[in-house]
C-alpha positions in Angstrom: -4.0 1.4 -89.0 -2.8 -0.9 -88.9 -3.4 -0.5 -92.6 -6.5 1.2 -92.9 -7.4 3.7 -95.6 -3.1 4.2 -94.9 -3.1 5.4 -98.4 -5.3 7.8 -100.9 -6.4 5.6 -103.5 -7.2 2.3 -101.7 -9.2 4.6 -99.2 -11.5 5.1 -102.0 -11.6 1.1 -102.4 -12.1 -0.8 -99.0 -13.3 -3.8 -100.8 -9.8 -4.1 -102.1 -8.0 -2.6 -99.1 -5.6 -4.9 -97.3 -5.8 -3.6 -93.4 -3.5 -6.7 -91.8 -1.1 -9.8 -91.8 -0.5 -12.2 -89.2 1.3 -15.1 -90.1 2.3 -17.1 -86.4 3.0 -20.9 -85.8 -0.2 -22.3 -84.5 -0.6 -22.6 -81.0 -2.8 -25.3 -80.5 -1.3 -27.2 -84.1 2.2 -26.0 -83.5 3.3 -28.1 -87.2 1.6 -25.6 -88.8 1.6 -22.2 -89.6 -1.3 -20.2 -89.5 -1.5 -17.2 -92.3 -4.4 -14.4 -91.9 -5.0 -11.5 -94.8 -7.6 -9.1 -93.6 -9.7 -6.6 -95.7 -12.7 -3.9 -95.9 -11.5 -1.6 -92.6 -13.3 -0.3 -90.1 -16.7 -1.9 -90.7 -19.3 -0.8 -88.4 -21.6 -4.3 -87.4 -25.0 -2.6 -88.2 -24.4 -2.1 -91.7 -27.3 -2.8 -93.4 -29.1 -3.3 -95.2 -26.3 -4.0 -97.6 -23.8 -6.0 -95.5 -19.9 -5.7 -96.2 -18.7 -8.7 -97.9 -15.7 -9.6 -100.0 -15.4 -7.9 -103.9 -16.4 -10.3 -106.9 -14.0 -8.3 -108.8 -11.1 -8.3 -106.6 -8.5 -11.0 -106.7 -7.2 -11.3 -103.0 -4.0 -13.4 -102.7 -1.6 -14.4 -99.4 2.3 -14.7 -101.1 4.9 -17.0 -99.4 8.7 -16.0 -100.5 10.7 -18.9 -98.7 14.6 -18.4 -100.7 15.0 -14.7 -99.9 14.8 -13.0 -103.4 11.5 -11.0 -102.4 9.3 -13.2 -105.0 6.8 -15.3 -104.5 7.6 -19.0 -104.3 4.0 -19.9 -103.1 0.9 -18.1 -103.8 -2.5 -18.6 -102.6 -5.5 -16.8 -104.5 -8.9 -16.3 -103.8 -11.9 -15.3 -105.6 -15.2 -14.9 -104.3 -18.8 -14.8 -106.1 -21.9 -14.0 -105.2 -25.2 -15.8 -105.3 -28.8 -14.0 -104.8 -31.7 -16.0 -104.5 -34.5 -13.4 -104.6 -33.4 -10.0 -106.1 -36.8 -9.1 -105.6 -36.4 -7.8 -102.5 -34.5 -5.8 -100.5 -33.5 -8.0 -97.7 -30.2 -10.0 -97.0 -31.9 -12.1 -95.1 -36.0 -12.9 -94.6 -35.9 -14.7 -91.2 -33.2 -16.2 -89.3 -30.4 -18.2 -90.9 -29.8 -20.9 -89.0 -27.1 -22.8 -91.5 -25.0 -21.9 -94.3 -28.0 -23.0 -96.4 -30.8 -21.4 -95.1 -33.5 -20.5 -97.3 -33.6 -17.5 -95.0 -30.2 -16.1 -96.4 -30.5 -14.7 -99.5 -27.1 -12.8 -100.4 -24.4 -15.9 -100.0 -21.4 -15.5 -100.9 -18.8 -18.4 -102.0 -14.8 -18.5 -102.9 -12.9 -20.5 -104.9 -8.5 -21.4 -103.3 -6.1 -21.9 -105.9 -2.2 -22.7 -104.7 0.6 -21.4 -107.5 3.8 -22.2 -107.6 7.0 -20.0 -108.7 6.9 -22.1 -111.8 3.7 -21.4 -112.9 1.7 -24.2 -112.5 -1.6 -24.3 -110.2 -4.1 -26.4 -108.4 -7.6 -26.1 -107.1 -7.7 -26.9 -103.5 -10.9 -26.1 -102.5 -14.3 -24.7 -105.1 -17.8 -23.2 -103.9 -16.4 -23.2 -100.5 -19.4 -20.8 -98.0 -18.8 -17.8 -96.4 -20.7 -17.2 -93.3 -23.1 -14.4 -93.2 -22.2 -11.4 -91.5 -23.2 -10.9 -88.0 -26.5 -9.0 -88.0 -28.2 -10.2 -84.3 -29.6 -13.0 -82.4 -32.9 -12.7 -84.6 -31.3 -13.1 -87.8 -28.2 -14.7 -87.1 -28.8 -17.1 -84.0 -26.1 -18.9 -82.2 -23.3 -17.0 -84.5 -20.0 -18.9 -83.6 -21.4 -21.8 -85.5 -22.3 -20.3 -88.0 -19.1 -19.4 -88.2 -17.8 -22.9 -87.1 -19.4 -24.6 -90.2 -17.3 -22.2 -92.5 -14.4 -23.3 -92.0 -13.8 -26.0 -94.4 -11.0 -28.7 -94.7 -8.3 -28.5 -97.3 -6.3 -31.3 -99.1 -2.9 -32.0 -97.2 -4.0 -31.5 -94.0 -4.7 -27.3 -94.1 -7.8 -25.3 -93.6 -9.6 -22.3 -94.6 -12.2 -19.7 -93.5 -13.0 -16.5 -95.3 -15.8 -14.3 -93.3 -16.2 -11.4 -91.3 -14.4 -11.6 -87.6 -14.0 -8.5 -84.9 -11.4 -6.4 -85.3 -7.9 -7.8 -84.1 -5.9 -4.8 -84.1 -6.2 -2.7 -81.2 -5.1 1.0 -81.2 -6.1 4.5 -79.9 -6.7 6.0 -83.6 -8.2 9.5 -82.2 -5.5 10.0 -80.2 -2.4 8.7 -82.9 -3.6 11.1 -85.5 -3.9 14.0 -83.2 -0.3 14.9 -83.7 0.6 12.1 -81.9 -0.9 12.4 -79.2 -0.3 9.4 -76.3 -3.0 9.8 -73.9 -1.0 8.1 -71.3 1.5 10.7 -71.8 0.0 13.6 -73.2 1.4 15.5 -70.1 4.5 15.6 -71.8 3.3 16.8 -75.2 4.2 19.7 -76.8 0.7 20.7 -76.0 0.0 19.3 -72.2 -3.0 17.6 -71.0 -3.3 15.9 -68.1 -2.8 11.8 -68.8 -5.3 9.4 -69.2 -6.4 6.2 -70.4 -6.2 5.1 -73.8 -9.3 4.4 -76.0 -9.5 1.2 -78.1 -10.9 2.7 -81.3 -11.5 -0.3 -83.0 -13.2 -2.6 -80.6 -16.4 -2.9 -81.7 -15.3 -3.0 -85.5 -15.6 -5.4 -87.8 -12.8 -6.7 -90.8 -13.6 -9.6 -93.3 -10.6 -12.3 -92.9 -8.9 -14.7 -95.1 -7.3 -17.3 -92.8 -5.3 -20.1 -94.1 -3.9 -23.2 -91.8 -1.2 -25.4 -93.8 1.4 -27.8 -92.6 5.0 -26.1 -92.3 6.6 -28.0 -94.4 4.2 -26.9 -97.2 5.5 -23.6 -97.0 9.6 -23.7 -96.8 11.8 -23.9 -99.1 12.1 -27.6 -100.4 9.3 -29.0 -98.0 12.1 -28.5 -94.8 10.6 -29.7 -91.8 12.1 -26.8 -90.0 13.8 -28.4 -87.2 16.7 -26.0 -86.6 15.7 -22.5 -86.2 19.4 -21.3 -86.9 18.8 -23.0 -90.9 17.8 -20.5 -93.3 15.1 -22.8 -95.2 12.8 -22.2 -91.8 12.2 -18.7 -92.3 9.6 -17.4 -94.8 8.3 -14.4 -95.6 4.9 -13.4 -96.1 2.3 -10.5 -98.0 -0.6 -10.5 -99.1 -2.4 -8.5 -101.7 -5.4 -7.0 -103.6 -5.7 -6.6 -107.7 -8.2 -5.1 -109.9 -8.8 -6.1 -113.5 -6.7 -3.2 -115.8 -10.4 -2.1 -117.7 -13.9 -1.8 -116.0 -16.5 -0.8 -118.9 -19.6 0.6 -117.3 -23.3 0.4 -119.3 -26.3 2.0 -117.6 -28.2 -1.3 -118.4 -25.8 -4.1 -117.4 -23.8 -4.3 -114.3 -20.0 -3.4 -114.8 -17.9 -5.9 -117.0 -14.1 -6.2 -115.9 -11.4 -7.3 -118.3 -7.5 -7.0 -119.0 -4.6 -8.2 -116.5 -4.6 -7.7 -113.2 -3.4 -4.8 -111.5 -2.2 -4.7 -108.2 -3.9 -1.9 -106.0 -2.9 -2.7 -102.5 -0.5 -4.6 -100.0 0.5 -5.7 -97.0 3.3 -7.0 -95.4 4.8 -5.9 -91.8 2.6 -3.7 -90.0 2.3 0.2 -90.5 5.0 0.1 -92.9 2.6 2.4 -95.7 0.8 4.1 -93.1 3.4 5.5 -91.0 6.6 4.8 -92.7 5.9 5.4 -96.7 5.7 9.2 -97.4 2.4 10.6 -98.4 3.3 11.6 -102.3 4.5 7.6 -102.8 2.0 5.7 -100.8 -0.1 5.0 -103.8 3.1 3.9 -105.7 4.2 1.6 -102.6 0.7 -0.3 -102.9 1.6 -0.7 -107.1 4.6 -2.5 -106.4 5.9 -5.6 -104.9 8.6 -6.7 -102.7 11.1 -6.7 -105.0 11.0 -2.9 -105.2 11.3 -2.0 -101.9 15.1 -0.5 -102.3 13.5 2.4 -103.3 12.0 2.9 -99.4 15.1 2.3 -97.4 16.2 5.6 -96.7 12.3 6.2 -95.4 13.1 3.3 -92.6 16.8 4.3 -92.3 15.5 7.8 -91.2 11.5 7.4 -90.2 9.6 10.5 -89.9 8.2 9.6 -86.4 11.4 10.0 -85.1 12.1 13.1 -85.9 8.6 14.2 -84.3 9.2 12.3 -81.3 11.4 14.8 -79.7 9.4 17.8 -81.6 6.1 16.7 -80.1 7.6 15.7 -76.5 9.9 18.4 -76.2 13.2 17.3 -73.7 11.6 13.7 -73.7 13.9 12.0 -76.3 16.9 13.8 -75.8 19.4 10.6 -76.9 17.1 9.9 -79.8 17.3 13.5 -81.5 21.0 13.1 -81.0 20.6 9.7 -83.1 21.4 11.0 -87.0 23.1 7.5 -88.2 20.9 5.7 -90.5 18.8 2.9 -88.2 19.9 -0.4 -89.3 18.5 -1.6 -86.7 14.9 -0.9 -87.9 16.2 -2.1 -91.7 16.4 -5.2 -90.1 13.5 -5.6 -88.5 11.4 -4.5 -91.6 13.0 -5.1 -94.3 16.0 -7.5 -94.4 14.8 -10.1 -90.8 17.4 -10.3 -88.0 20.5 -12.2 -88.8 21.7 -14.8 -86.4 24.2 -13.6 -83.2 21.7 -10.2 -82.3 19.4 -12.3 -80.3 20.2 -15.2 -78.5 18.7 -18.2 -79.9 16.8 -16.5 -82.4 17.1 -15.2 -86.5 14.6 -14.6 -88.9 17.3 -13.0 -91.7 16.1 -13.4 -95.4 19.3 -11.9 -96.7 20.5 -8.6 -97.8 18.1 -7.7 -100.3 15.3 -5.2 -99.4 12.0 -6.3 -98.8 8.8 -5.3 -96.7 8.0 -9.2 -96.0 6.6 -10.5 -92.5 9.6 -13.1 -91.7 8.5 -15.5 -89.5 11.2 -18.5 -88.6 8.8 -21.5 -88.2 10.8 -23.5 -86.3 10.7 -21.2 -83.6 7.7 -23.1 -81.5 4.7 -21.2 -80.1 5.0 -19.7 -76.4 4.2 -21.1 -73.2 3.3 -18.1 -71.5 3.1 -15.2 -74.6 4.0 -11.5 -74.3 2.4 -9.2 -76.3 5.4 -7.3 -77.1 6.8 -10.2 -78.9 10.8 -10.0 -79.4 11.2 -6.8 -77.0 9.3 -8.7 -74.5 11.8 -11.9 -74.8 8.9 -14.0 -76.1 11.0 -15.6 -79.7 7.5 -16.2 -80.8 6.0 -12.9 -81.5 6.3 -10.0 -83.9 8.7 -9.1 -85.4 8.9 -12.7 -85.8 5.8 -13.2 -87.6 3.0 -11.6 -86.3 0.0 -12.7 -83.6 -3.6 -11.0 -83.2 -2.8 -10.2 -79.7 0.7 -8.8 -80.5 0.9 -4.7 -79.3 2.4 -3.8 -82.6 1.7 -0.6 -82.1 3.6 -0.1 -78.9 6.0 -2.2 -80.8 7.3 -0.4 -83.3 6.8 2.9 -81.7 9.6 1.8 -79.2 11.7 0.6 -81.6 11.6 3.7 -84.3 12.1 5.8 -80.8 15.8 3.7 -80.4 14.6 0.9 -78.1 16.3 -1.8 -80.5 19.2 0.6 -81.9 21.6 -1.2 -79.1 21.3 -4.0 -81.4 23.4 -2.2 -83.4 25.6 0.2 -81.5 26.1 -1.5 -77.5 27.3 2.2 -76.5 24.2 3.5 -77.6 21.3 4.5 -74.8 17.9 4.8 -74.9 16.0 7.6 -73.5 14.0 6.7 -70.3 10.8 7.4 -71.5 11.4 4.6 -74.7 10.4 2.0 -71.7 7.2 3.8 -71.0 6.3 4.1 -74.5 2.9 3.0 -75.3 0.1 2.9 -77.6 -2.3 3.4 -75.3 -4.3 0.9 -75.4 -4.3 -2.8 -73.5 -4.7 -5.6 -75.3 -8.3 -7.5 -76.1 -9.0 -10.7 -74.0 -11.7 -11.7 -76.6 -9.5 -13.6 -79.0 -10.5 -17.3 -79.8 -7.6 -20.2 -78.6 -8.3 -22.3 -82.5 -8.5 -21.3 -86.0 -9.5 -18.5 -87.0 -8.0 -17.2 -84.2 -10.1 -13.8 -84.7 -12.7 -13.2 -82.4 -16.9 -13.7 -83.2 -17.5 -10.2 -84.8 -19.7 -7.6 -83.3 -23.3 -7.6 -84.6 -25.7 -4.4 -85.7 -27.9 -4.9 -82.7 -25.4 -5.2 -80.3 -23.0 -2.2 -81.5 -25.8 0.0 -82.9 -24.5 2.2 -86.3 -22.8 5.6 -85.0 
């Protein structure tokens, strides 16, 4: 989760595994628009001696579909090499690295951004751009954050870029969530009763590697709008990102591996939990092949989602008006796949038409919040998911809510929700460790402070 290892193929390949989107209006540069593509799951910080870093081979890209056809308009790609200064030993780094050009560090890593546009042609905005190191401890990486700091590099046009490893952002009780669904603050009610009890934050002292991107709004709508209306279609975009893997890898015991042929897409990303918890098991690996464009093939798994059939299996008599629900849930093809058309929610529409498509829709003329709730839309906060998506935003509880019929009055006023929708949760509260500027990501955990488990 949100998606990590959500699928059997890409859990083979974490290098190449897209775990999270966020896309949000910035907060503290509210004209523009903050995009973040997270990779490599579930990294524990004392990883050595071979530290988790971005794949050479992979070709990670952030899409931007801003006319509502499910293609991308804009495109951002990056690829990432590797530089080793002594391969003669076996250390990433031989004392501390103070800068981002220690001598110290030996295994750097570097990225090239490339913007494409639907018609094909490119541009360079940024080459040989530094990673920072990973964060191994206060001998070998000092004074971290800037580190860090110094790795965020300007763009042309007024954007900026960082690609490194942060903390986790996604907070959830995993243990708990795979144990057939079991919600620790309401495991009394559970098919199988415990008494209740706190959630546990399973990913807290994991680590992620982050591609964040800061770009002016109007570089990013539809015909450079300056999105001043929120109710105007050409202020909504929507936004995936992605993971692809040259078609042919030939392998020779005495050279390292040689990649050629097209690319091949191997994983995506676009609303949260959509593969994980929504796409059946026997099409999850097709679901990371295609794009958006596809996704008419998955509405009948949003239209009638699994968890909401186990809902009232699992907390027997607990979700009586929700097993009574059989009609197919437009309410949650809206939210996921289509945005929410204007006259649902006062003063608020993210709708990128009819057609199909697993795309996080964010209106960006929608302005950040004054005083943000982490439960986004169903909290009354316009700014939060499923209007884009924040770090701090409890998508878990989210979506949990609204698959168990929270939002269904959306669509049918007579309809209402069971009692225990309200009290819904995923467990866990959300982190107060979150930085207030780009990258937004918190300073990741290091190997001497969170020792390997």
């Amino acid at each position: 989760m949100s998606s990590h290892r959500e699928a059997p193929e890409i859990a083979k390949d974490p290098v190449a595994d897209n775990t999270d989107v966020y896309a949000f209006v910035s907060p503290d540069r509210p004209e523009t628009v903050t995009l973040i593509a997270n990779y490599i799951p579930l990294q524990e910080p004392a990883g050595g001696p071979n530290f988790y870093e971005f794949g050479d081979d992979v070709l990670y890209e952030i899409h931007i579909d801003n006319d509502g056809d499910a293609l991308a308009d804009i495109t951002y790609q990056f690829r990432f090499e590797t530089e080793v200064r002594n391969p003669d030993t076996f250390l990433y780094n031989t004392g501390p690295i103070t800068a981002l050009d220690s001598p110290n560090w030996n295994r750097r890593q570097f990225y090239t951004v490339t913007r494409l546009e639907e018609d094909g042609t490119s541009k360079v905005l940024g080459r040989h751009l530094a990673c920072p190191p990973c964060n191994i401890g206060p001998l070998s990486t000092p004074n971290y954050e800037e580190l860090a700091k110094a790795a965020i590099h300007q763009l042309p046009g007024g954007g900026q870029v960082f690609a490194g490893q942060r903390n986790e952002g996604f907070y959830v009780d995993l243990g708990a969530i795979f144990d057939l669904l079991d919600i620790r603050p309401l495991q009394n009610l559970h098919l199988f009763p415990r008494p209740p009890q706190p959630g546990v934050d399973a990913t807290k002292d994991l680590n992620v590697h982050s591609i964040a991107l800061q770009v002016p709004k109007s570089s990013l709508t539809r015909e450079g709008y300056a999105a001043t209306d929120h109710k105007n279609p050409r202020s909504v975009i929507g936004v995936w990102a992605s993971a692809s893997r040259q078609k042919v890898t030939l392998h020779d015991h005495e050279q390292e591996p040689a990649h050629t042929g097209p690319w091949v897409q191997v994983s995506r990303l676009g609303n949260p939990l959509f593969n994980e918890v929504i796409v059946p098991l026997g099409k999850k690996n097709l679901w990371n092949r295609l794009t958006p464009k596809d996704d008419a093939a998955f509405v009948q798994y949003v239209e009638h989602p699994e968890v909401a059939r186990l809902l009232p299996v699992l907390y027997p008599g607990v979700f009586p008006h929700l097993q009574a629900l059989t009609a197919p849930r437009a309410d949650l093809v809206a939210i996921l796949l289509t945005g929410i058309p204007a006259g649902l929610i006062d003063g608020f529409q993210n709708f990128t038409g009819s057609k199909p498509a697993d795309l996080l829709r964010l209106n960006v003329a929608i302005p950040p919040a004054s005083k943000p709730n982490v439960f986004g839309l169903l909290g009354g906060d316009l700014a939060g998911f499923p209007n884009g998506r924040r770090v701090f935003d409890d998508v878990v509880t989210i979506e949990l809510r609204a698959v168990a019929g929270a939002t269904y009055p959306l669509i049918d006023h007579h309809y209402m929700p069971d009692a225990a929708v309200s009290k819904l949760t995923g467990g866990v509260s959300p982190r107060t460790n979150y930085l207030k500027h780009f990258p937004y990501l918190a300073t990741p955990k290091s190997g001497f402070e969170v020792p390997a488990s």
